[in-house]
Structure formats: structure tokens, C-alpha cells
C-alpha positions as a printed Julia matrix, in Angstrom:
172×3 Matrix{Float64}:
  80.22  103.48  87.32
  83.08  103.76  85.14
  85.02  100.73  83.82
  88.7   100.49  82.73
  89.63   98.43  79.61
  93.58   97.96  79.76
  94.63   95.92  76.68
  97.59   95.45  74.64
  97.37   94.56  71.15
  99.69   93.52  68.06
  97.52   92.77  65.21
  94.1    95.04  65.99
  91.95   92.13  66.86
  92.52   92.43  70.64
  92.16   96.07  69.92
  89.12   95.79  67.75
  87.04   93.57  70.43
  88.22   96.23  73.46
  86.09   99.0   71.19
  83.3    96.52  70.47
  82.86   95.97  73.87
  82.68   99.61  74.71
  80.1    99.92  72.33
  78.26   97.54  73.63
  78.26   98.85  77.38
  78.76  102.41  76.0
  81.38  104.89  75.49
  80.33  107.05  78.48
  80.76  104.04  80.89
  84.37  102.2   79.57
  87.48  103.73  78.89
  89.69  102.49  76.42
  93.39  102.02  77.51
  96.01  100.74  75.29
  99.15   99.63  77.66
 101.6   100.35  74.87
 100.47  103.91  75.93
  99.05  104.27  79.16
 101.02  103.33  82.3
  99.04  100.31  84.08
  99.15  102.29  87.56
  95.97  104.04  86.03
  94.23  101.11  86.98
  94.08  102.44  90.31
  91.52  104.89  88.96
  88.95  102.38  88.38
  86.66   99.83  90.75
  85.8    97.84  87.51
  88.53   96.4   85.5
  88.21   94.64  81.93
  91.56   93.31  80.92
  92.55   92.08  77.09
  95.74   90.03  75.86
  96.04   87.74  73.15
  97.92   84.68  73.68
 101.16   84.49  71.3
 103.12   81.09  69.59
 104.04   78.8   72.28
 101.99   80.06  75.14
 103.8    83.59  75.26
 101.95   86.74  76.32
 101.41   89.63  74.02
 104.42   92.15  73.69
 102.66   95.16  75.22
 101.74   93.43  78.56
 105.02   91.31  78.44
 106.96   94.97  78.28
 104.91   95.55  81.1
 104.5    91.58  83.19
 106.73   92.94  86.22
 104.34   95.89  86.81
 101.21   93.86  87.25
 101.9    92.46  90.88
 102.99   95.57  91.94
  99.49   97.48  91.32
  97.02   97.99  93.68
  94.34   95.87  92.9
  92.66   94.96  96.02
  88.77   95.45  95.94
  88.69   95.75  92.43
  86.06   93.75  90.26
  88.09   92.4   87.33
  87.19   90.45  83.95
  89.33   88.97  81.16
  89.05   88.22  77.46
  91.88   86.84  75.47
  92.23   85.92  72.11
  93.73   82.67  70.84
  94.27   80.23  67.9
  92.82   76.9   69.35
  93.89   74.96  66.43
  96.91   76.25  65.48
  98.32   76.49  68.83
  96.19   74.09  70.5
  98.3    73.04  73.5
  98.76   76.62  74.2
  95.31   77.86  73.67
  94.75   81.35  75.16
  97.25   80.33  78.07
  98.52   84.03  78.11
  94.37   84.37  79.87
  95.72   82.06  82.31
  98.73   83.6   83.53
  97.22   87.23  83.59
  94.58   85.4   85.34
  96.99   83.73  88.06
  98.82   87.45  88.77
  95.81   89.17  89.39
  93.98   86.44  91.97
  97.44   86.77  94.08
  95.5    90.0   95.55
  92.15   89.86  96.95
  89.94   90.94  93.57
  86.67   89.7   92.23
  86.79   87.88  89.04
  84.28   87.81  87.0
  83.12   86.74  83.81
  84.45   82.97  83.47
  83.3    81.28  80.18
  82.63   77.47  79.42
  84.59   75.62  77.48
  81.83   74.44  74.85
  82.03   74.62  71.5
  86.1    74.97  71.44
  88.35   72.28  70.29
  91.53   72.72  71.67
  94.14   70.15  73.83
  95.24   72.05  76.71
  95.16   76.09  78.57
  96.48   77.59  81.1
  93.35   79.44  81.58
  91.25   76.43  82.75
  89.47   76.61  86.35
  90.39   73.28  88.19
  87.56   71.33  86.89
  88.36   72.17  83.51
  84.92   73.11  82.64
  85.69   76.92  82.34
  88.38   79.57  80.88
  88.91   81.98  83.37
  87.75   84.42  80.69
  86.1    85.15  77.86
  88.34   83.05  75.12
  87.7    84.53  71.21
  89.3    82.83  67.91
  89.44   85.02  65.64
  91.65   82.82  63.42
  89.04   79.72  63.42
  85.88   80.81  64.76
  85.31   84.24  63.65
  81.89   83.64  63.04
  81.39   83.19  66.6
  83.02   86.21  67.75
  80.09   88.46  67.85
  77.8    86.52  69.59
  79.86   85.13  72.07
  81.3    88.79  72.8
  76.99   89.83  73.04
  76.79   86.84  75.87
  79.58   87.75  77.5
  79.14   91.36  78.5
  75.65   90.35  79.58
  77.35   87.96  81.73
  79.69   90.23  83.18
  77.39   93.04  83.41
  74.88   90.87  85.29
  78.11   89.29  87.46
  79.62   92.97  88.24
  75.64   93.94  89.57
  75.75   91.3   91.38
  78.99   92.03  93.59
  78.45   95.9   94.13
């Protein structure tokens, strides 16, 4: 089984969590690739798909997959097991919290995917996201604040690949 991590990243963090969860699933299992440098049709090569963005100001999506936002629909995608993890400032940008999640979220269930690895909203205080399931009770991702919570990186990242690990078992 080999998974593909496609993230884009401005400031490391997105970057830094991509590598943290490669180590935790291993090295020999998830490739790292950075959109800025690797054209997203590569996604084609993979069943398994982790995708990272960080969420930007007002709600905006992160330059690398914004270069890149017209692209997405047009990939091949069907079949594919995907997961999400986005990083956001919940009190900073609190109406806008990891929205970018959301959107990247609402592209790829236009094809028939599997999505896995949907996260509760406990223990974040934020007002709204874009990257809310309809009852409100779960991002539609993994959602990391590195900005407020940092503390709470690690562990949630820890849960979270069990979670997805266990989900992506689960629908081979």
C-alpha cells in the first residue's frame, strides 16, 4: 500500500505535519509531495490520498493549491480513498476557521471517492467553517492550530492517523 501526501505549504507548518505524519505511518509507505513542485496529476499514481492546505486570512486557500484550484476537478480521482488535514487560526480568523478544508473537501466529493478521516469539533473554539459536515458536529478533516493550540498538535495528529489508518482498513 502506498499513500500519497500532496500538500502545499507557505510557512513550514503544513509542511512540517505532512513529514510527521509520514513518520508516523512510515517513510516506506507515504510519499511526500509538495504541489509547488510536483504536478497534482501524480495523484493518479496512488489508491490512498492524504491531502494538506492551510486555510489563509479571510477564508482563502493556500497559494500553492490556489496556483493549482482549476486542476483539482480535472484529476482522476474516482475510487480513490482520500483524507484531509488543514491548518487554521480558530481565534484569529474565527469565522473562517480552516474553511480552505472545506472547499478542498467540496471539489474532491464531486467524484465518487471515499473520505475518510472526519474529526469532531471538540475542544475548538471557533464561530463558523466551511469544513463542517451538515450536523455541524465534524470538520471534514483533521483541523490543527498551530497558532493557539500547539500543544495539542501532537496528540491530535497521533489520534488521527490511527483513525484514518483504521478507516482506510476498513474500506479496502
Amino acid at each position: 500500500m502506498k499513500i500519497g501526501l500532496f500538500y502545499g505549504s507557505t510557512t513550514c507548518y503544513t509542511e512540517i505535519v505532512a513529514e510527521k505524519i509520514q513518520a508516523l505511518i512510515g517513510a516506506d509507505t507515504v510519499e511526500l509531495n509538495n504541489i509547488k513542485q510536483v504536478p497534482l496529476s501524480k495523484m493518479a499514481d496512488y489508491d490512498i490520498l492524504i491531502l494538506g492546505l492551510s486555510t489563509w486570512d479571510f477564508g482563502e486557500i493556500q497559494e500553492d493549491w490556489e496556483a493549482h484550484w482549476d486542476d483539482i476537478a480535472s484529476v482522476n480521482l474516482q475510487g480513490k480513498i482520500i483524507a484531509i488535514y488543514g491548518m487554521g487560526d480558530q481565534l484569529g480568523y474565527a469565522e473562517w476557521f480552516i474553511d480552505a478544508v472545506g472547499m478542498l473537501h467540496d471539489v474532491i466529493a464531486a467524484q465518487p471517492t471515499q473520505r475518510v478521516g472526519y474529526w469532531p469539533v471538540d475542544g475548538y473554539d471557533f464561530i463558523a467553517s466551511k469544513a463542517l459536515t451538515e450536523d455541524g458536529k465534524f470538520f471534514v478533516g483533521l483541523a490543527l492550530d498551530d497558532e493557539n493550540q500547539y500543544d495539542l498538535t501532537d496528540a491530535r495528529l497521533n489520534d488521527w492517523v490511527s483513525q484514518i489508518l483504521q478507516e482506510i482498513a476498513g474500506a479496502m
